[in-house]
N, C-alpha and C positions, 0 to 999 in steps of 0.2 A: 820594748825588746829585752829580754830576759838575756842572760850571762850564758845560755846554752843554746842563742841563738846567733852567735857567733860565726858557728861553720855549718853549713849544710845546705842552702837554698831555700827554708822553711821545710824541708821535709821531714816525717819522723824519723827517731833513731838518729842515734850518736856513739857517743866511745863506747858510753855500756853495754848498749843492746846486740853486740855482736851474737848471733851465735847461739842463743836462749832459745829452745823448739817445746822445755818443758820435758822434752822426752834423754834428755841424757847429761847428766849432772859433770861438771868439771871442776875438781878439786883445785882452787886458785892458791898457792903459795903463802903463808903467812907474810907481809909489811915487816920488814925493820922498823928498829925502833924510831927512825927520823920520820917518812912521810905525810905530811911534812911536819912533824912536832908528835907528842903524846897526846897533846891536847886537840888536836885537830878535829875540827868539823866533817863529818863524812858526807860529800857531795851529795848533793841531790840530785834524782837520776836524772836522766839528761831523755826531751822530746823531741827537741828538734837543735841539733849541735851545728851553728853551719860557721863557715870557712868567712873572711873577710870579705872573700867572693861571694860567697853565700847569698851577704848584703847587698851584692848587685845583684843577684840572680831574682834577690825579692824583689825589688826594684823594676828591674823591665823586661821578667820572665812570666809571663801566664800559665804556660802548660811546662812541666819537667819533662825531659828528654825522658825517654823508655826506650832501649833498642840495646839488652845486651843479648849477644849471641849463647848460645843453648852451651849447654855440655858437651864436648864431643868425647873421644876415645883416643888414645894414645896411637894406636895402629893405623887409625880412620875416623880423620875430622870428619863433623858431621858437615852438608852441604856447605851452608851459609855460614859457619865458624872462620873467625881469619885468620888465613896463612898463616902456616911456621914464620916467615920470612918480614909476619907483620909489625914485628916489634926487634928483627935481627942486627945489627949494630952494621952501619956500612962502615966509617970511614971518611966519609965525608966530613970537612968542619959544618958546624951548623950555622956559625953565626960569623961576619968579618968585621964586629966589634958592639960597643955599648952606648947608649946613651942614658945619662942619668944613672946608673947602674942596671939599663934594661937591654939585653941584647937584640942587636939588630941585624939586617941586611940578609933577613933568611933566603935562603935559594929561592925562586920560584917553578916548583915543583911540588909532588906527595911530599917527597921528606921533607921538605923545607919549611912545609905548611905541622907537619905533625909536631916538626925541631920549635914550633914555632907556641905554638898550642900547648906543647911542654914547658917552654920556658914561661909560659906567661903565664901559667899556673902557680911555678914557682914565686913569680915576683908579685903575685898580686894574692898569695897566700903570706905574706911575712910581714911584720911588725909593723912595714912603713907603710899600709893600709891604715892604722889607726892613728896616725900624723897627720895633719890637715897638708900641709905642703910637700909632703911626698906623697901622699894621695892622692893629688891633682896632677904630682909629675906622672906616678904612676898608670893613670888611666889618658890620662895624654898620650903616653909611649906605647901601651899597647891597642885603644879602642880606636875606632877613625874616630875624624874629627864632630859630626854630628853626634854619634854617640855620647860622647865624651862628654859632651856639654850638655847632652840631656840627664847624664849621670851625677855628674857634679854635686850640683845643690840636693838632691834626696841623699845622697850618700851622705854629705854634712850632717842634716839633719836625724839622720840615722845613728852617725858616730857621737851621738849627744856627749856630753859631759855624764847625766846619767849613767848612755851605758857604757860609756870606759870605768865608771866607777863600778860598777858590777863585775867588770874585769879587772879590780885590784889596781887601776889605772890612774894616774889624774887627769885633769882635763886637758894636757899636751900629750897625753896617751903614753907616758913614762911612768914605772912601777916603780913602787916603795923601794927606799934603801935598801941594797940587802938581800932584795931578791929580783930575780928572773921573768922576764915576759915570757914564754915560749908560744910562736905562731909559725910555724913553717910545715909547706907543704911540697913532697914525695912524690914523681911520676913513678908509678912502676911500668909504664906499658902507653901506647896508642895507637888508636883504630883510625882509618879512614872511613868514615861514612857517604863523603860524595867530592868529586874533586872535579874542577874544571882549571884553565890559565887564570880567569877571572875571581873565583869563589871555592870555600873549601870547607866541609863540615868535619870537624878532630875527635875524638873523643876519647880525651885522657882518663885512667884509670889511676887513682892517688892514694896513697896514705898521708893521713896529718894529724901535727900536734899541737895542742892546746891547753894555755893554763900559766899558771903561776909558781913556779920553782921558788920555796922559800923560807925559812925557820915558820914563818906565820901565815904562810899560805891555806886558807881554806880551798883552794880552787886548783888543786897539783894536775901537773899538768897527764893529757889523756891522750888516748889517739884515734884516730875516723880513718872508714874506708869509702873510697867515694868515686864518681863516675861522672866529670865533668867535662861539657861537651859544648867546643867551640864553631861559632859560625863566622867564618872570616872572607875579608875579602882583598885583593892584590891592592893595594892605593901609595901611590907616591914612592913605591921600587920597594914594597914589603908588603907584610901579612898584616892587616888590622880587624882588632874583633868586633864584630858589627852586634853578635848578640850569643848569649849562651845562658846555659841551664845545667842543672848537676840531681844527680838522682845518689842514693845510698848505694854501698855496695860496689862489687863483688867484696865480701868480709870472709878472712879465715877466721879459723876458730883461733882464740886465743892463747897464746903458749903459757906455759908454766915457767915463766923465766921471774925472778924475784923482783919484786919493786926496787928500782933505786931510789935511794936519798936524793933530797932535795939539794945537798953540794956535790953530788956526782952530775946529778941533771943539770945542775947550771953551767959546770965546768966542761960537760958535753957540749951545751948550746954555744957556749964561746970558745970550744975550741974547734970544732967543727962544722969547717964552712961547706956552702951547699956547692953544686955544679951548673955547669951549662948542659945543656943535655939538649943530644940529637936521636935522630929515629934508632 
């Protein structure tokens, strides 16, 4: 498992590939002089970039989900596009508290099921995926229980000592003095694809970041857009995810906004903490 197989489900395309048709050129910003050093290594393009989830998705996904809805028009969605209303914020809490740092006790409903699909993106895109003991709380708190225990042990075997060292890592999945892991993953949006009482297909739409924030960083950290999409089902007075899959994309193009240094980006990641997030 290569250092750029991290986030994405095994799919192509990663941080870099956003956006490239070949046909229209994008003048990117010149690098300060830190990212991260002078001397720095210039990454190697990235084939397939996947998420910590990613790693389950290879694990005990076969087929990647396909099902993003067309372009529509500002004046007139096209049919099968969803609702304004699909992603509008109610009001409702999402959650009536945590375990382990996972939240729980989602509604049982659409929203509750999307609040739900959202948050477990978040929690199973950040750093304590590559912990052996918050990795097993982790997929405890969110997958049922057969799941869970069919996941277990590949996922071990997968977070080898190898590839956290490919991540700048050591073998308890903590980075060199000095510098920064950065792993966290962005809802911007979610779909309902199929809903009953019983069962409920999500499909969260993400930005994430990955890499290594650090004087000596070869690996600074990047960002992926991604379309990950959960199959859940009601068990024990919550949402648990029985199985899911993640495709590339929807990607904008990339903006013109200057590279930070490497102590701007660290002092970002620990100063700024993530959300709960509901529909």
């Amino acid at each position: 498992m290569s250092n750029d197989d991290h986030y994405g489900g095994g799919s192509g395309g990663g941080y870099g590939e956003v956006g490239g048709t070949g046909q229209t050129r994008t003048r990117l910003p010149e690098a300060p002089a830190d990212p991260y050093g002078p001397t720095r290594r210039a990454p190697r393009p990235s084939r397939s970039l996947i998420t910590v989830v990613g790693v389950v998705v290879l694990l005990i996904a076969a087929i990647a989900f396909a099902n993003q809805a067309p372009d529509g028009t500002e004046d007139k969605p096209a049919d099968n596009a969803p609702a304004t209303s699909s992603t509008a914020a109610t009001g409702t809490n999402p959650v009536t508290g945590k375990t382990a740092g996972i939240p729980r006790g989602f509604a049982h409903d659409e929203q509750g099921a999307q609040s739900a699909a959202a948050n477990y993106t978040v929690a199973l895109g950040s750093d304590g995926m590559f912990k052996k003991n918050t990795r097993h709380a982790l997929v405890d708190g969110i997958y049922a229980p057969d799941t869970a225990a069919r996941l277990k042990g590949p996922q071990d075997e997968a977070y080898s000592t190898e590839f956290l060292a490919k991540l700048g890592l050591d073998a308890n999945g903590n980075p060199p003095q000095g510098s920064t892991f950065v792993t966290r993953a962005v809802p911007i949006g979610t779909r309902v694809e199929s809903y009953t009482p019983t069962g409920a297909k999500i499909a969260v739409w993400y930005t994430g970041l990955i890499g290594m924030s650090g004087a000596k960083s070869t690996d600074p950290v990047r960002t992926l857009w991604k379309t990950w999409t959960f199959e859940l089902s009601w068990i024990g007075e919550d949402w648990k995810v029985v199985d899911d899959t993640q495709q590339d994309g929807p990607a904008p193009v990339p903006g013109d906004v200057p590279v930070s240094t490497s102590d701007d980006m660290s002092k970002a990641i620990k100063e700024f903490g993530g959300f709960t997030y509901a529909r």
